[in-house]
py3Dmol code that shows the C-alpha trace and the ligand (Angstrom):
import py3Dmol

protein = """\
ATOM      1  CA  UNK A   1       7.474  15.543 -18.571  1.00  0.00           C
ATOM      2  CA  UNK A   2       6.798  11.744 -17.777  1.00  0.00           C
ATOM      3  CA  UNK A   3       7.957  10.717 -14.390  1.00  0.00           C
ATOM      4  CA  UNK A   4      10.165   7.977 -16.007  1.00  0.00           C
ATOM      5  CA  UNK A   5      12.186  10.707 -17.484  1.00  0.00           C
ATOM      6  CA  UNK A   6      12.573  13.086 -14.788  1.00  0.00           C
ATOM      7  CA  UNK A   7      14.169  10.027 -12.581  1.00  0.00           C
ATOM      8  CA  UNK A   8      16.664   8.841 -15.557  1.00  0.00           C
ATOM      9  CA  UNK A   9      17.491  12.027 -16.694  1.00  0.00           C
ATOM     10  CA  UNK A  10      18.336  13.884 -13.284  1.00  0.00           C
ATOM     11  CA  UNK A  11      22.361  13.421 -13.732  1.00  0.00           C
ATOM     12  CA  UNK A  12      24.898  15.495 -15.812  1.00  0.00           C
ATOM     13  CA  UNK A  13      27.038  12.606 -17.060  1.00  0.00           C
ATOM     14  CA  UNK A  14      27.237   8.847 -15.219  1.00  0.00           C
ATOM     15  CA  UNK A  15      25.432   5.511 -15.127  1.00  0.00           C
ATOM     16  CA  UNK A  16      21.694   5.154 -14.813  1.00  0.00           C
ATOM     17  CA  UNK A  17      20.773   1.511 -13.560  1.00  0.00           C
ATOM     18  CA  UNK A  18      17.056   1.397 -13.859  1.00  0.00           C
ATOM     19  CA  UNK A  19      14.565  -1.549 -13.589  1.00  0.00           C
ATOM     20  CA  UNK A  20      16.388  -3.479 -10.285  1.00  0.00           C
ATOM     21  CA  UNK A  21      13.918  -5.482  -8.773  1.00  0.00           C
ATOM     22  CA  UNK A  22      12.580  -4.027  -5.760  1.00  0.00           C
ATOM     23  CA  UNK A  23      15.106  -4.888  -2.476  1.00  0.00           C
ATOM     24  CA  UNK A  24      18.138  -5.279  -4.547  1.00  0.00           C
ATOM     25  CA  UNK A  25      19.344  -2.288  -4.678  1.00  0.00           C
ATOM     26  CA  UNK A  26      20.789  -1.930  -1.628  1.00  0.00           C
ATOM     27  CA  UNK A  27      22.729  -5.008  -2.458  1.00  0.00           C
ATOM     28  CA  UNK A  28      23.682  -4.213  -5.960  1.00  0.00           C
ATOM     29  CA  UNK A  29      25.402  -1.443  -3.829  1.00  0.00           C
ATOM     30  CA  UNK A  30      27.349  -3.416  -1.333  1.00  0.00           C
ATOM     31  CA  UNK A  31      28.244  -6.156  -3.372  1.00  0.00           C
ATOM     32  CA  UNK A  32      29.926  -4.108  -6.184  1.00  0.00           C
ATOM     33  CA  UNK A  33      31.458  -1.588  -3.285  1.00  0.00           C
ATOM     34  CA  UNK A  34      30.048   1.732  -5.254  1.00  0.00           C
ATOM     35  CA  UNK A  35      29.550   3.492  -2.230  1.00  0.00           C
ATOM     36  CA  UNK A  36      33.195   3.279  -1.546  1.00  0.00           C
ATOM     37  CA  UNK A  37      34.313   4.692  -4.500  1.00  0.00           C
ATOM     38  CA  UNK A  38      34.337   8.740  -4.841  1.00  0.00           C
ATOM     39  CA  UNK A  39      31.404   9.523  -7.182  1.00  0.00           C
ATOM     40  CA  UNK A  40      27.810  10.939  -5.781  1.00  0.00           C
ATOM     41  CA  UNK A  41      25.803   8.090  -5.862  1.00  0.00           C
ATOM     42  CA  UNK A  42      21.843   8.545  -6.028  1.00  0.00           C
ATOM     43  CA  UNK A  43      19.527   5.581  -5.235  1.00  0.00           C
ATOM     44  CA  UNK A  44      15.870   5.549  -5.467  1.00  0.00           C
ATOM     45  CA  UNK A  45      13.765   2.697  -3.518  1.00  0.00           C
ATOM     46  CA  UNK A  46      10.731   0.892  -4.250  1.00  0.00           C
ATOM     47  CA  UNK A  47       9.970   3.562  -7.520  1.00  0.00           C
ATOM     48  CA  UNK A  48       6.793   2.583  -9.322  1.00  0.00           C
ATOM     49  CA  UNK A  49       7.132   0.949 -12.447  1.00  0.00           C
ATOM     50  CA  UNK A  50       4.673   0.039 -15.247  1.00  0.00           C
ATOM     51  CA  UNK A  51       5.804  -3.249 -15.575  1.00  0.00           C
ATOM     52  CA  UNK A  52       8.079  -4.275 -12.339  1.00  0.00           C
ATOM     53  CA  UNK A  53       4.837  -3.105  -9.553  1.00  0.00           C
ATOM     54  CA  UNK A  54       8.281  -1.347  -7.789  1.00  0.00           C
ATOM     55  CA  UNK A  55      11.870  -1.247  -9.174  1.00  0.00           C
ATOM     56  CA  UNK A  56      14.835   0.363  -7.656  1.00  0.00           C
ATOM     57  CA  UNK A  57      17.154   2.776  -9.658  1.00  0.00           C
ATOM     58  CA  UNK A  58      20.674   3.560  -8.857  1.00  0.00           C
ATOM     59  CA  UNK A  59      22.523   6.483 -10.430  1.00  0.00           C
ATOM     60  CA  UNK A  60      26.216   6.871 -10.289  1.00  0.00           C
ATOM     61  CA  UNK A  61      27.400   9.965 -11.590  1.00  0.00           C
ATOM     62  CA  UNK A  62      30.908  10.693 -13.240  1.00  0.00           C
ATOM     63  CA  UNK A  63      31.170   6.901 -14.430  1.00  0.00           C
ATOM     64  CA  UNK A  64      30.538   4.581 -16.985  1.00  0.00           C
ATOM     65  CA  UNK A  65      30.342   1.044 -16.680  1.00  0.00           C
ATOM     66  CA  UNK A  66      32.005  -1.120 -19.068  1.00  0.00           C
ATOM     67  CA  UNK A  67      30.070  -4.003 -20.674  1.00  0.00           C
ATOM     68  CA  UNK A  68      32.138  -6.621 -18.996  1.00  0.00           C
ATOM     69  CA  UNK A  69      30.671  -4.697 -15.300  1.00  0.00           C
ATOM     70  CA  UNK A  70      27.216  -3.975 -16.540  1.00  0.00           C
ATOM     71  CA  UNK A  71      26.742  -7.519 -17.304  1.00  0.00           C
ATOM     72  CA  UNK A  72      27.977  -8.280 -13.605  1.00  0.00           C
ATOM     73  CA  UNK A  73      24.585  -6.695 -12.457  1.00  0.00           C
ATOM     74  CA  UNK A  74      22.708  -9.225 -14.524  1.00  0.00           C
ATOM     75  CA  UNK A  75      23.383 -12.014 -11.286  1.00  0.00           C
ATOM     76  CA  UNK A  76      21.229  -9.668  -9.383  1.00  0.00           C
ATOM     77  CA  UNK A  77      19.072  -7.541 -11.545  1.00  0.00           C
ATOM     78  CA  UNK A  78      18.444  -9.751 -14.760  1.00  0.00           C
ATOM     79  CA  UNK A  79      16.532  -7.239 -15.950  1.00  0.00           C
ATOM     80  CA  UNK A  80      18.282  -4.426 -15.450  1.00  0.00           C
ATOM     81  CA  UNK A  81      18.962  -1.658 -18.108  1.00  0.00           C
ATOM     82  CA  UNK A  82      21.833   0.176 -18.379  1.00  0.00           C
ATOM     83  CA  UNK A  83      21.621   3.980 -18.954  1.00  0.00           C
ATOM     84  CA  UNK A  84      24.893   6.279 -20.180  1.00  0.00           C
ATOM     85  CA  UNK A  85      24.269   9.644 -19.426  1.00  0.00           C
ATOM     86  CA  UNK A  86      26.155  12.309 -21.263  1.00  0.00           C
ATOM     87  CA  UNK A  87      25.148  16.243 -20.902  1.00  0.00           C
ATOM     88  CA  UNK A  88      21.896  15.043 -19.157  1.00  0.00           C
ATOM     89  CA  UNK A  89      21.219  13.224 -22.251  1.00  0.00           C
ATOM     90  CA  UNK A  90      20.749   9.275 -22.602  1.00  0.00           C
ATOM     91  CA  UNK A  91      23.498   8.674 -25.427  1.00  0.00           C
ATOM     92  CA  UNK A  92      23.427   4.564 -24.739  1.00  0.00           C
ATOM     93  CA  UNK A  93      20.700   2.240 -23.583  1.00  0.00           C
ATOM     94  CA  UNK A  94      20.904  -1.689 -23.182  1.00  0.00           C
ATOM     95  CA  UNK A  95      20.021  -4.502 -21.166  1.00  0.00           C
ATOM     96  CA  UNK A  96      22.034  -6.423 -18.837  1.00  0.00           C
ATOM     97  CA  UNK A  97      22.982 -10.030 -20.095  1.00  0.00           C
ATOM     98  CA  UNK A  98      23.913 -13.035 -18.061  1.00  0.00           C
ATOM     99  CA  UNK A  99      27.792 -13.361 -18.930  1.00  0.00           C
ATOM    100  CA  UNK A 100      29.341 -16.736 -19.485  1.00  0.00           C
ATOM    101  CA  UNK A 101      31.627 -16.059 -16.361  1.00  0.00           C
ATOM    102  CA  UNK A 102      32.294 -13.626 -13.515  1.00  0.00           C
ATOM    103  CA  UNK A 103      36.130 -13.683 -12.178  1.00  0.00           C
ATOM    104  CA  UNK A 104      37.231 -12.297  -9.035  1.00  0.00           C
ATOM    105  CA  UNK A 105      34.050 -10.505  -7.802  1.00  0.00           C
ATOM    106  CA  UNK A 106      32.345 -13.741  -5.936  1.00  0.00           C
ATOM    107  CA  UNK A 107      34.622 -16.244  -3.152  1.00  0.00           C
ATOM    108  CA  UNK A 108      33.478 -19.342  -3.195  1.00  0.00           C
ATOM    109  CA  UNK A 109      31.431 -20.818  -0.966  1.00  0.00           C
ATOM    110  CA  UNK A 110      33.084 -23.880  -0.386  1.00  0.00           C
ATOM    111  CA  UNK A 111      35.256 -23.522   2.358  1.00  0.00           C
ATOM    112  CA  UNK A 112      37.552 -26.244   1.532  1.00  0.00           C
ATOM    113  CA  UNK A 113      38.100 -24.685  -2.440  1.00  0.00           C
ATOM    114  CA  UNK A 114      41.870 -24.111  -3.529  1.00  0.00           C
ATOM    115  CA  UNK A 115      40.650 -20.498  -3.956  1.00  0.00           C
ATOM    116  CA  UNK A 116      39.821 -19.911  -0.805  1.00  0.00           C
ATOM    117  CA  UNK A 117      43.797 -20.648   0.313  1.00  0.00           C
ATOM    118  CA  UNK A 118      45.758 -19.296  -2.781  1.00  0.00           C
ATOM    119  CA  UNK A 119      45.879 -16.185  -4.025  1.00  0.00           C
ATOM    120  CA  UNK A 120      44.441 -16.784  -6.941  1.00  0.00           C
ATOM    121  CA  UNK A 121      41.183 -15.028  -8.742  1.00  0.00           C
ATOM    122  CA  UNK A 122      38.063 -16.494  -8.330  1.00  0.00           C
ATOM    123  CA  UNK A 123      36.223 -17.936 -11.218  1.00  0.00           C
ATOM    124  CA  UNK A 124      32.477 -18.970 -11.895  1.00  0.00           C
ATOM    125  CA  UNK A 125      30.939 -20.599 -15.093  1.00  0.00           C
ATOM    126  CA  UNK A 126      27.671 -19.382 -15.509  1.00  0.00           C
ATOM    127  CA  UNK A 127      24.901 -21.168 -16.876  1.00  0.00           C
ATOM    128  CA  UNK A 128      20.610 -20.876 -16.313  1.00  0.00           C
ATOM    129  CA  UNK A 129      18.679 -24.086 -15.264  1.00  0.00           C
ATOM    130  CA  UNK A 130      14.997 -24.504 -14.551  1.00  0.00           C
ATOM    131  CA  UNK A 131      15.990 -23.736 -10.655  1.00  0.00           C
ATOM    132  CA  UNK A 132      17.602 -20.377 -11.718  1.00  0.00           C
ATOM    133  CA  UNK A 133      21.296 -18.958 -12.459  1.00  0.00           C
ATOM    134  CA  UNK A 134      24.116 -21.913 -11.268  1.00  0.00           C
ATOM    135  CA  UNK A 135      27.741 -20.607 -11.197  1.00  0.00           C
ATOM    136  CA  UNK A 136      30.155 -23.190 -10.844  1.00  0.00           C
ATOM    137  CA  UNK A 137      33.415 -22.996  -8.976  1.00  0.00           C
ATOM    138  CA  UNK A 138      35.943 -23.024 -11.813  1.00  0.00           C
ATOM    139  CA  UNK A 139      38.638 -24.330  -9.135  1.00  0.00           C
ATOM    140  CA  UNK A 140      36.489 -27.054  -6.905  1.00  0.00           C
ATOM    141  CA  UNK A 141      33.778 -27.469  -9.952  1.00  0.00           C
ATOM    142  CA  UNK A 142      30.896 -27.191  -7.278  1.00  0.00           C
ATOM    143  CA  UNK A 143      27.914 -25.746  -8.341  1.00  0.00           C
ATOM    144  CA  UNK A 144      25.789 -23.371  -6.418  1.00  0.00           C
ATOM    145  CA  UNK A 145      22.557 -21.598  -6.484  1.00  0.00           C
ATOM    146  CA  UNK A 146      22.572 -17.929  -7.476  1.00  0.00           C
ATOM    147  CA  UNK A 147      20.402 -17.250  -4.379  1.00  0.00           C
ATOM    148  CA  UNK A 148      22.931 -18.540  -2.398  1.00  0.00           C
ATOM    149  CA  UNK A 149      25.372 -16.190  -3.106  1.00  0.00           C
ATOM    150  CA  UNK A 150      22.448 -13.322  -2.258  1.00  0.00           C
ATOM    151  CA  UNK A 151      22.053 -14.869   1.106  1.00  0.00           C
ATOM    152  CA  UNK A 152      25.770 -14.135   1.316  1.00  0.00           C
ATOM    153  CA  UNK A 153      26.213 -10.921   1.221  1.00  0.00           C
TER     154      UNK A 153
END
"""
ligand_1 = """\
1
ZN
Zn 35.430 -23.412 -5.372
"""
view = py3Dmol.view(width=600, height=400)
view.addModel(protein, "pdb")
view.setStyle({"model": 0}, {"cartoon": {"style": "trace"}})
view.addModel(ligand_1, "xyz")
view.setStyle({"model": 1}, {"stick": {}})
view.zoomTo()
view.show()
């Protein structure tokens, strides 16, 4: 059996997040907290890949993402492809998109942003420029760098 296979196809039922560019993810994993959560959690680093050189792969078992979640990944991994796993099977395969938005996951940068004092939900528009992925504070309308955000946490 191809070695591809082996590492997608090595949980029961869960998520298979495959092609995350080498180094992120570790931070795919803090940022969305899925080490807190209760489900066994498998993560392979620096995997060769055909076309990446080295990808990381994170399996989370007992849990699907929703679109909305998947498409969270996409900041990080813009590449990434999502995996459902039922009965060891792959019963649904896509690829992350960029969303229009991502609310309450990111706190702004901006120190002196509403958001950061109220308790309100955070909210970035999303949009791609020749510089990369800008989300824009949908409270204090500053922009910032993707990377930025990386650096962050
Ligand atoms: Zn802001």
């Amino acid at each position: 059996m191809p070695q591809h296979k082996l590492q997608v196809e090595a949980i029961a039922h869960g998520t298979v997040i495959d092609h995350i560019p080498a180094g992120m993810g570790i931070r795919i994993l803090k940022f969305f907290q899925l080490s807190d959560q209760d489900h066994p959690i498998t993560v392979g680093l620096n995997l060769r890949s055909k076309h990446q050189g080295k990808k990381d792969i994170i399996k989370v078992e007992d849990t699907v993402f929703d679109v909305t979640q998947a498409n969270q990944l996409a900041l990080f991994a813009k590449d990434a492809t999502i995996n459902v796993i039922d009965n060891y099977e792959v019963v649904e395969k896509y690829r992350v998109t960029l969303p229009d938005a991502i609310d309450s996951v990111l706190a702004c940068p901006n120190s002196n942003c509403i958001s950061n004092e109220e308790p309100v939900n955070t909210k970035f528009h999303i949009s791609e420029s020749a510089s990369g992925v800008v989300l824009k504070c949908h409270y204090c309308e500053k922009s910032f760098n993707q990377r930025l955000f990386n650096e962050l946490n």
